[in-house]
C-alpha positions as CSV (number, residue, x, y, z in Angstrom):
1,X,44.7,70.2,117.4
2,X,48.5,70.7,117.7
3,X,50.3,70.0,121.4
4,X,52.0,72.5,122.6
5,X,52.0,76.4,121.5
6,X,55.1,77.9,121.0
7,X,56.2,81.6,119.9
8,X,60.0,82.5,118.2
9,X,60.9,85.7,118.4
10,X,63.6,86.5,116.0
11,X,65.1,89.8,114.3
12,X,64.4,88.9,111.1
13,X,62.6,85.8,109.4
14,X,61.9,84.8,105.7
15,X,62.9,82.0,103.8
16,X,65.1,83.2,101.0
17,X,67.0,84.8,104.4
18,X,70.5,83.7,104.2
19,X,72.3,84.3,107.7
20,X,73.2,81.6,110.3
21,X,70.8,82.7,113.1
22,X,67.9,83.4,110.2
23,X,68.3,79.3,109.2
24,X,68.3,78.1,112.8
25,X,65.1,79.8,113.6
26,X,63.5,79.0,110.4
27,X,64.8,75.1,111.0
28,X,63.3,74.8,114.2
29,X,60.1,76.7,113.7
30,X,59.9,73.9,110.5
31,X,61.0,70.8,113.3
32,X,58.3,72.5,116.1
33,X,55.6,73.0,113.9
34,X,55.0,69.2,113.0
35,X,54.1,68.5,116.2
36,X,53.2,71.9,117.6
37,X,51.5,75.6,116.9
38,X,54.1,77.4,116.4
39,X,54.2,81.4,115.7
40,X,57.1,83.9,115.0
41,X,57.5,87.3,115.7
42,X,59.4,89.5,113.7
43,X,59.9,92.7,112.1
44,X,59.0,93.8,108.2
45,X,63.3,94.1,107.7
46,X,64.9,91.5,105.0
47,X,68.4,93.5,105.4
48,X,70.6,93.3,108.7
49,X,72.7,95.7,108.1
50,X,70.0,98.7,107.7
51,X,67.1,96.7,109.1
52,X,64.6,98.6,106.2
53,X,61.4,97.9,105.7
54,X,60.9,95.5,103.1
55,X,58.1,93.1,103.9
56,X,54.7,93.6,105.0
57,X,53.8,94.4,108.3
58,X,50.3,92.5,109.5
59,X,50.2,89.2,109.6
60,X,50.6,85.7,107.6
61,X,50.4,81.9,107.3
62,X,53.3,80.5,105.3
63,X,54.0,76.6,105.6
64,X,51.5,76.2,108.6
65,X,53.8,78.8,110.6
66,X,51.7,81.8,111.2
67,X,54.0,85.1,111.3
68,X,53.6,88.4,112.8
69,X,55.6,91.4,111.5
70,X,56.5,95.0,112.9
71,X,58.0,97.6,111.5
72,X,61.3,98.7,111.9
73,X,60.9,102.8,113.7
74,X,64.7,103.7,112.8
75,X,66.9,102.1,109.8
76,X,70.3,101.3,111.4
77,X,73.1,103.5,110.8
78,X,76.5,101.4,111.0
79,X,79.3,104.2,111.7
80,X,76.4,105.8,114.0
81,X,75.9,103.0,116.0
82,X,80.0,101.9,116.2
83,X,80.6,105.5,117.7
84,X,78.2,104.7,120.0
85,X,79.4,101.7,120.8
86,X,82.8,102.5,120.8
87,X,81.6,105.6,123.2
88,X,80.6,103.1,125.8
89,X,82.8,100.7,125.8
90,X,85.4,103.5,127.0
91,X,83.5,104.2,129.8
92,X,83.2,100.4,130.7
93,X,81.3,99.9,134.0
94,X,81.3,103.5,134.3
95,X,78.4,103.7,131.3
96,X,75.4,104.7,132.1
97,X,71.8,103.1,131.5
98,X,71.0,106.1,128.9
99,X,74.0,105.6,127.0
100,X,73.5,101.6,126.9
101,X,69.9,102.0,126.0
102,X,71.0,104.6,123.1
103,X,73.6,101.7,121.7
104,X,70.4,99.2,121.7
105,X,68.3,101.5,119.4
106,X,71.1,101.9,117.1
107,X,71.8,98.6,117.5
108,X,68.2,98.0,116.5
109,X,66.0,96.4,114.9
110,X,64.4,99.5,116.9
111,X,60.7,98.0,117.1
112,X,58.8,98.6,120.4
113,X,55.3,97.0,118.5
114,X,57.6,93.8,118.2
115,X,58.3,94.1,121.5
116,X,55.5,94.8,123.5
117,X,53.1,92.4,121.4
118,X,55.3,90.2,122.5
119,X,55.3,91.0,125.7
120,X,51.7,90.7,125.9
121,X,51.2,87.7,124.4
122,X,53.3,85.8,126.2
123,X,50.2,84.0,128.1
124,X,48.9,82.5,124.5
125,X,52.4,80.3,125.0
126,X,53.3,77.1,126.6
127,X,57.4,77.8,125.4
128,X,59.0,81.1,124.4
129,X,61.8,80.9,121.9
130,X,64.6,83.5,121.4
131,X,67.0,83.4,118.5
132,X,70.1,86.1,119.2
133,X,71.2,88.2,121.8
134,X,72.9,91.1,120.3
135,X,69.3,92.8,119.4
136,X,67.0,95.2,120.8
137,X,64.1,93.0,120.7
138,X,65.8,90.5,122.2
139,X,67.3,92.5,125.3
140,X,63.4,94.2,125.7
141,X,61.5,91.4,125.8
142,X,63.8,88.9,128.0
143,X,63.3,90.8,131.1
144,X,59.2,90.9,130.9
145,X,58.9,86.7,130.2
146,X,57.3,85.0,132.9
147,X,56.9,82.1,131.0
148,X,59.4,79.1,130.3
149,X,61.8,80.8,127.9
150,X,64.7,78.9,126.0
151,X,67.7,81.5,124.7
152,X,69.8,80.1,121.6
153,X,72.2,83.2,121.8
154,X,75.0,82.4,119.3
155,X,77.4,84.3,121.3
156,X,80.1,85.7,119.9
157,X,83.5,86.6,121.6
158,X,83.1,90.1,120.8
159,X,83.7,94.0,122.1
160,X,79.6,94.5,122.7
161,X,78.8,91.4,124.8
162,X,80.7,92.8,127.8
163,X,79.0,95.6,128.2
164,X,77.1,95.3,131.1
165,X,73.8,95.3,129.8
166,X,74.5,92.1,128.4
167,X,76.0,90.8,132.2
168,X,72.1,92.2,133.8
169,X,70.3,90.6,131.2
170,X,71.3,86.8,130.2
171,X,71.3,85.8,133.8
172,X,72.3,81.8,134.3
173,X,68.9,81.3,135.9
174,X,67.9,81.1,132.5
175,X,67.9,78.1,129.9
176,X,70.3,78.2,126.8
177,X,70.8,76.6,123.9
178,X,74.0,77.0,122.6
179,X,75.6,75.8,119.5
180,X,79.3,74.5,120.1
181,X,80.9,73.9,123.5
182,X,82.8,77.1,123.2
183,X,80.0,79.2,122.8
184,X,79.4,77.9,126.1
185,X,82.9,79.0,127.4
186,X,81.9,82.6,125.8
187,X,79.1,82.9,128.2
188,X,81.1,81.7,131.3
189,X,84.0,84.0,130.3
190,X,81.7,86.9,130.0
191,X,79.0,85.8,133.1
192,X,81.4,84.0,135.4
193,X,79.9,81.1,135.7
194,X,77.8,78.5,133.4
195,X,73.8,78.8,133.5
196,X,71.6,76.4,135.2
197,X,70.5,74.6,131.9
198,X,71.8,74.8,128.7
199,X,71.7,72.0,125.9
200,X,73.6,71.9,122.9
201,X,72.3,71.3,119.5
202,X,72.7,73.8,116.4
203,X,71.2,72.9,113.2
204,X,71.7,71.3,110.1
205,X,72.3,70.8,106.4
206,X,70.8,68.6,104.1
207,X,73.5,65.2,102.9
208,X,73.6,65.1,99.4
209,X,73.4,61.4,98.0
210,X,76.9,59.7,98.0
211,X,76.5,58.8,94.3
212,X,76.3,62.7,93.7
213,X,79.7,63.0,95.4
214,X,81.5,60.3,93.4
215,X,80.9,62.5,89.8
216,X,84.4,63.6,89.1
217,X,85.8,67.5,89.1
218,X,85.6,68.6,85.3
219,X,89.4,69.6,85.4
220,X,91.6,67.9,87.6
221,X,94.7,70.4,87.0
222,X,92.6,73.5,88.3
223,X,92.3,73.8,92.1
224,X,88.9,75.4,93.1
225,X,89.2,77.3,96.2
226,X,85.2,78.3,97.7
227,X,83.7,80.6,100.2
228,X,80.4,80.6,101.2
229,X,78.5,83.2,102.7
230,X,77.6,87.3,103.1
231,X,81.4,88.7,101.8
232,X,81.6,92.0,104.7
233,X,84.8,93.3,106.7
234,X,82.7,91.9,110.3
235,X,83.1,88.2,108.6
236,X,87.2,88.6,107.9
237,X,87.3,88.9,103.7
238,X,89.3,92.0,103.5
239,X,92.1,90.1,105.8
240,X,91.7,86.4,103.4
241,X,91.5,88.9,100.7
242,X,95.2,90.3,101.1
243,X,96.5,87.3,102.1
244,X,95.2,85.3,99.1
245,X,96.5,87.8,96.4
246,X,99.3,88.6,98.1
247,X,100.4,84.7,98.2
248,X,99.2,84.0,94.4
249,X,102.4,86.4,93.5
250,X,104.8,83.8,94.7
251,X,102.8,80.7,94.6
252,X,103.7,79.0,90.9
253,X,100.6,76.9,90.2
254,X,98.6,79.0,87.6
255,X,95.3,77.3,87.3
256,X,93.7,78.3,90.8
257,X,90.5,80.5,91.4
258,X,89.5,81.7,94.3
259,X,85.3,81.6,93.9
260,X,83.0,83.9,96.4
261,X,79.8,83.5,96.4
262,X,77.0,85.8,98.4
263,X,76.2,89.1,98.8
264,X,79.1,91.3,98.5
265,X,79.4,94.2,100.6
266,X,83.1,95.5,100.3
267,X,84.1,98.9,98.4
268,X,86.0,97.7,95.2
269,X,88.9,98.9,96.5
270,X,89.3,95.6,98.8
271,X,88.5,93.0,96.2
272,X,91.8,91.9,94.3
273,X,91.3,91.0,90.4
274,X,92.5,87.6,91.9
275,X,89.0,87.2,93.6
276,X,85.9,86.2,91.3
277,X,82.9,87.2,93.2
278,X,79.6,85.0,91.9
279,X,77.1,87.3,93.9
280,X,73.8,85.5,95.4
281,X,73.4,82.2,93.6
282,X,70.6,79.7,93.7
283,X,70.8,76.5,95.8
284,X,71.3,74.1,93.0
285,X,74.1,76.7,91.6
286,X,75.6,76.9,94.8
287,X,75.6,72.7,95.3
288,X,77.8,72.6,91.7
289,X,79.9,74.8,93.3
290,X,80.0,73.0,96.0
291,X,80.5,69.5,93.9
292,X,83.0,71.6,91.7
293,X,85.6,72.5,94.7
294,X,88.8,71.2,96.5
295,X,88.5,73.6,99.1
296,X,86.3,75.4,101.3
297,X,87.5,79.0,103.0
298,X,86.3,80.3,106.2
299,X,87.3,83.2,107.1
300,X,85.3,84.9,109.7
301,X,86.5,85.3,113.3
302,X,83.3,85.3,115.1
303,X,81.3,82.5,114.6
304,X,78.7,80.5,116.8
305,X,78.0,77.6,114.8
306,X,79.1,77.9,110.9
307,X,76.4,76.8,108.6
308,X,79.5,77.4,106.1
309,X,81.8,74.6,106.9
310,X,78.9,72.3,107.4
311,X,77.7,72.7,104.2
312,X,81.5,72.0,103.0
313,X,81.7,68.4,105.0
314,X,78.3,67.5,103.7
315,X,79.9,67.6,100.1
316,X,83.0,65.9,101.6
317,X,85.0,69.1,101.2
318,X,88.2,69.8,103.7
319,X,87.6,73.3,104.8
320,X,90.6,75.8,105.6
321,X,89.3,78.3,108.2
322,X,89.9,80.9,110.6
323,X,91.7,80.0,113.9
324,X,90.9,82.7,116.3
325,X,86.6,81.7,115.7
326,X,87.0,79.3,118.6
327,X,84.2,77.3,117.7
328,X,85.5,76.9,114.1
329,X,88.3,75.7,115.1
330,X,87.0,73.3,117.7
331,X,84.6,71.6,114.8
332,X,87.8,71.3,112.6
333,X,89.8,69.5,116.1
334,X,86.7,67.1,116.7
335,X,86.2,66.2,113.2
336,X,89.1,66.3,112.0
337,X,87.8,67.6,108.7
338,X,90.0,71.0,108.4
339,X,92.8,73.1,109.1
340,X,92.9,76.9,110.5
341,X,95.1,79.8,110.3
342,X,96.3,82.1,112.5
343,X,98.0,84.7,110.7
344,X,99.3,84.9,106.9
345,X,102.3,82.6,107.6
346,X,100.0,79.8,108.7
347,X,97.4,80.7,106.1
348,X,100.1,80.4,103.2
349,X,101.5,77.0,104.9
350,X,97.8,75.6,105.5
351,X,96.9,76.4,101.7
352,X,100.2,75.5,100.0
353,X,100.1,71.6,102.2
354,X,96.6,70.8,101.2
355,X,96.9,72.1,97.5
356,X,99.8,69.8,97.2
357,X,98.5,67.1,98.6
358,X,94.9,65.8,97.5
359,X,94.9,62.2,99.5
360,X,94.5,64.6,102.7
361,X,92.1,67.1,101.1
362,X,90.3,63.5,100.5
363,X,90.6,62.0,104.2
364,X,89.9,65.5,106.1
365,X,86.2,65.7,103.7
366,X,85.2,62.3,104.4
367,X,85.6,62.9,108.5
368,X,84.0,66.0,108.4
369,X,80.8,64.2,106.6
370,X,81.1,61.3,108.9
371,X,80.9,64.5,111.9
372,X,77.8,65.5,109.9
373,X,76.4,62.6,109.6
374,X,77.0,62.0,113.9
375,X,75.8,65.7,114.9
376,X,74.1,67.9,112.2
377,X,71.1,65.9,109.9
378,X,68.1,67.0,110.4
379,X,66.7,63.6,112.1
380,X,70.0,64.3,114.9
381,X,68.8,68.0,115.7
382,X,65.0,67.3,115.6
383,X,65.4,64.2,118.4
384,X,67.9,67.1,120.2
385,X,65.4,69.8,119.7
386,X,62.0,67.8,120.6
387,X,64.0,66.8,124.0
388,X,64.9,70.1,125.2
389,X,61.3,71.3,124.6
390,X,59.7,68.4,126.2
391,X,62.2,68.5,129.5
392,X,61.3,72.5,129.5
393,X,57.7,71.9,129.2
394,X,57.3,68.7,131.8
């Protein structure tokens, strides 16, 4: 029999998931379960942005994990819920309980088996595990844990964490996990003052074999520019969009591509004939790619961890993202493996200096491998993540 039993409760959960929050969950449930009994809770939605019903609701056993599922009551409407939103974040301090508990639904994933299975389970668990914040499950179920809970937030600087919900809620008594130091400085700015515990860990990607990364770029007089990721106005491609095209009138090198790869969920309109769009690829389609680029593009402005550039620095790849994601640009300032842009100016002077000069594009990949390396292999966040549940259990 297996130590300790532990529960994750997390919006969504599956393993062809891609999303930031989606691969932490599954990473740790995967770390926890080798040592552990671990069980998630979930809903039946593979999509975040309509949280539909696609998967089975009932329960199953995948990878020694067993899974419970729930359906989803109300698919999410995204202008409904943003006039919502926008409705109470007028009112500020002013909003009342009704109208914050209408944003939640619509906020969603609107499941009240999720959450009061969970609720009433909770005595089955030595440790309680909650991936997000933003969510209705999350928010529901927080307030009704009596036992030792562990919050990994990802916290973004953004218009819905201060409303005041969110304040009542993640109180400081609490322990967090948080991903970079300034998700940290999110929570203080928004709470006032730090919690009691919080660790820091994230997760990580997989270091592909050195000799891999010595096979030389098919065409050294193309420049391959790469971004990595679900390609949505929320994660900034509209904004890198315009700047790109609008820059590839007046710079004169001809033999650069900008490559996207991901689910695309802009109208046509926004996507210049300058953009080639790849759609979902596999893993070993997307590590060619990877292998096959000078440059990696970030440019989402809310970001708690970014699976993204981590992925880049494991290839040895310099990664060019955006400046106003704090945490983004405190990996690139520790590592030392990237620039960031604050505007198009700075994004046409960024690109233009490390196109031009491919001994820098060199050095800034190799330190953001060696920060890899240091903070984000597996064996680094499994010693990080086996600590924090041990000193929560003792």
């Amino acid at each position: 029999m297996k130590g300790k039993k532990i529960a994750i409760l997390v919006p969504r959960f599956h393993p062809n998931i891609a999303g930031g929050a989606e691969k932490l969950a599954l990473d740790y449930a995967l770390i926890l379960k080798e040592s552990n009994q671990v069980e998630v809770f979930t809903t039946c939605a593979k999509d975040y942005i309509s949280w539909k019903n696609e998967l089975p609701a009932g329960e199953e056993v995948w990878d020694d994990i067993k899974i419970h599922r729930f359906p989803v009551k109300k698919e999410r409407n995204i202008n409904t819920m943003n006039q919502v939103l926008e409705n109470c974040l007028r009112k500020g301090n002013k909003v009342s309980l009704e109208e914050e508990e209408n944003f939640l639904i619509e906020q969603g994933p609107y499941s009240p088996g999720l959450v009061n299975t969970m609720i009433e389970s909770q005595d089955r668990f030595n440790l309680i595990i909650l991936v997000g914040y933003l969510y209705y499950p999350i928010v529901k179920v927080l307030t009704h844990l009596k036992k030792p809970v562990l919050i990994i937030p990802t916290f973004h600087e953004e218009p819905a964490f201060t409303l005041p919900i969110y304040k009542r809620t993640f109180l400081p008594g609490y322990s967090y996990c948080f991903n970079a130091p300034e998700e940290a400085d999110v929570y203080k700015k928004q709470i006032g003052i730090l919690p009691k515990n919080f660790f820091f860990i994230g997760t990580y990607v997989s270091l592909p074999n050195e000799k891999v990364l010595q096979n030389p770029i098919s065409n050294e007089e193309e420049i391959n520019l790469l971004t990595l990721g679900r390609i949505e106005p929320a994660k900034g491609f509209p904004e890198l969009y315009a700047h790109y095209d609008s820059w590839k009138h007046f710079f004169p090198k001809e033999k650069i591509h900008l490559i996207s790869i991901g689910n695309n969920h802009l109208p046509n309109d926004l996507i210049p004939a300058s953009v080639h769009l790849q759609g979902f690829v596999t893993q070993s389609e997307k590590e060619n790619l990877l292998r096959r680029s000078h440059l990696i593009l970030n440019p989402s402005a809310l970001e708690s961890f970014s699976i993204a550039i981590m992925e880049a620095w494991s290839f040895a790849k310099p990664v060019l993202v955006n400046g106003k994601s704090d945490v983004m640009r405190g990996h690139c300032q520790r590592s030392q493996g990237g620039l960031y842009y604050s505007d198009e100016i700075s994004f046409r002077c960024s690109l233009e200096y490390l196109i031009q000069n491919p001994s820098i594009r060199e050095r800034l990949g190799k330190n953001g491998r060696r920060y890899v390396e240091l903070n984000f292999t597996k064996e680094v966040i499994k010693n990080k993540l086996e600590l924090v549940v041990s000193k929560l259990l003792d």
